[in-house]
N, C-alpha and C positions, 0 to 999 in steps of 0.2 A: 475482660480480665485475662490476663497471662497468666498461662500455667508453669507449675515448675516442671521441666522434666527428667530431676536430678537431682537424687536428693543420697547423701553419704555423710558418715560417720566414721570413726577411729578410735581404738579400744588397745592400751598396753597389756598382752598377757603376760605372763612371767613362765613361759613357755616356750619349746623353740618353734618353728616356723614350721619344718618337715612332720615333725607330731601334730602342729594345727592343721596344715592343708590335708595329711592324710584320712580328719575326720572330714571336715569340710566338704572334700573332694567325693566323699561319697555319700550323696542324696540322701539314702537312707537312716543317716544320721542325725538329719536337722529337726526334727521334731524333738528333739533332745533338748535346745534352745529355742525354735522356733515358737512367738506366740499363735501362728496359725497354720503352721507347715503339720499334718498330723502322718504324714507317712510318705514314702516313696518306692518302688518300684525297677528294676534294673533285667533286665532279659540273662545278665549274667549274674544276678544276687550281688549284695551288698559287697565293693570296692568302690579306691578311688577312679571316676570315671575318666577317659581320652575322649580329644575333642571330636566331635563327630558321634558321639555315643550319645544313645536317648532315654530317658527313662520319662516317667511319668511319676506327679506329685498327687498326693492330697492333700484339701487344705477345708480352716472350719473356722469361720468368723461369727459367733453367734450360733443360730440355729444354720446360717446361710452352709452348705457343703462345695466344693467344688473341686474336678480332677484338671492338671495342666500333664500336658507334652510338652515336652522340656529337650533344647539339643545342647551340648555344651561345644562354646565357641573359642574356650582357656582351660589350659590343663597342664601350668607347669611348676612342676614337685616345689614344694616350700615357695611359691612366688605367687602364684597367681591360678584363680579358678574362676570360672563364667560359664552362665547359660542362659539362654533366652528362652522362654515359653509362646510356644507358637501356635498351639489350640488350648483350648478350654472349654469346660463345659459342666452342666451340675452333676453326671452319676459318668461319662467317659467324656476326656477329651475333642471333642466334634468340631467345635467350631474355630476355625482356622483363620491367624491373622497376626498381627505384629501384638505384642503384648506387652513385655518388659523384660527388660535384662538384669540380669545379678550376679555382681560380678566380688570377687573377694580377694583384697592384694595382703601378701605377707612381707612384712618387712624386718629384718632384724634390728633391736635396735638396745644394744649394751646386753649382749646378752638373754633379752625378752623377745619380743616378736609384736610391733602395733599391724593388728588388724583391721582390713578397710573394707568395710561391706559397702558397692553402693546400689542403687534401685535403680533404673532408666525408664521410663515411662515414653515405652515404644509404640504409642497410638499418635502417631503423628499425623495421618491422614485425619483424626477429628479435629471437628471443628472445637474450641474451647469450649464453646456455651454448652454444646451435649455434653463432653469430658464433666466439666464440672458439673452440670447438675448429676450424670450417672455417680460420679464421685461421689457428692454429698448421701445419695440415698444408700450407697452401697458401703458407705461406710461411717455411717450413724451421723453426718454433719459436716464434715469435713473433707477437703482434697484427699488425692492420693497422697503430693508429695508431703502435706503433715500427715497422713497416717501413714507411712513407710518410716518416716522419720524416727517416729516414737516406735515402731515395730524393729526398726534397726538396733538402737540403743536396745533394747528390750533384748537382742538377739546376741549384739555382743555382752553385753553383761550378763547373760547364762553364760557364754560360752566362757570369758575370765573366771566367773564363781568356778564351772566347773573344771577348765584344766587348770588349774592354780590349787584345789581341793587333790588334785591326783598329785601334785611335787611336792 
């Protein structure tokens, strides 16, 4: 079986671009929409981060916990934002390895801003048959790229409710 390794979604906010990437852009923010992102970390505290700057996430699937190292590889105002997580691990980042990327384009468009979150599912060196079966148990049945899918939507439709609620 073939895996996907790319899975993206598109959301119109009624917002400009420069006020989304500014939350966006800074880590700290995403548990705000995030259905699993519960925190993030920054050596310089909460801004939007430049590329080459690290911070570290928490995240919480269930009972499952787990912390990422995070580098961003995109950092450009109202356009575009990325990072990839390059260790992981249950209580500090330890284990080191290609992981996935996340990346978020701003586009203007009449005024609004469509937002493009998408996932990359950067384990390229696995074989598929490990990928999916780790997949299915670590995320009650299913692949990564249907659960990103549904965690995407999920992601931007917080974040439309909530800048739409502030205009």
């Amino acid at each position: 079986m073939k895996r996907t390794m790319q899975v993206s979604d598109s959301i119109v906010i009624n917002c400009g671009a420069d006020a989304i990437w500014e939350q966006v852009a800074d880590p700290t923010q995403m548990p705000r929409w995030s259905p699993e992102n519960t925190g993030a970390s920054t050596s310089e505290g909460p801004r939007p981060l430049r590329v080459g700057e690290v911070f570290d996430g928490t995240n919480r699937r269930g009972r499952a916990t787990w912390v990422t190292e995070c580098v961003v590889i995109d950092s450009d105002p109202g356009s575009r934002f990325a990072f990839t997580v390059r260790k992981i691990g249950p209580r500090s980042p330890t284990l080191t390895g290609n992981n996935a990327t996340w990346s978020y384009a701003f586009e203007e468009v009449g005024g609004k801003t469509r937002v493009t979150e998408t996932w990359n599912d950067d384990r390229i060196t696995w074989p598929n048959w490990v990928a999916v079966a780790f997949d299915r148990v670590v995320t009650g049945g299913t692949t990564f790229a249907d659960f990103q899918r549904l965690n995407i939507r999920r992601t931007l439709t917080a974040m439309k409710d909530e800048f739409e609620q502030r205009t």
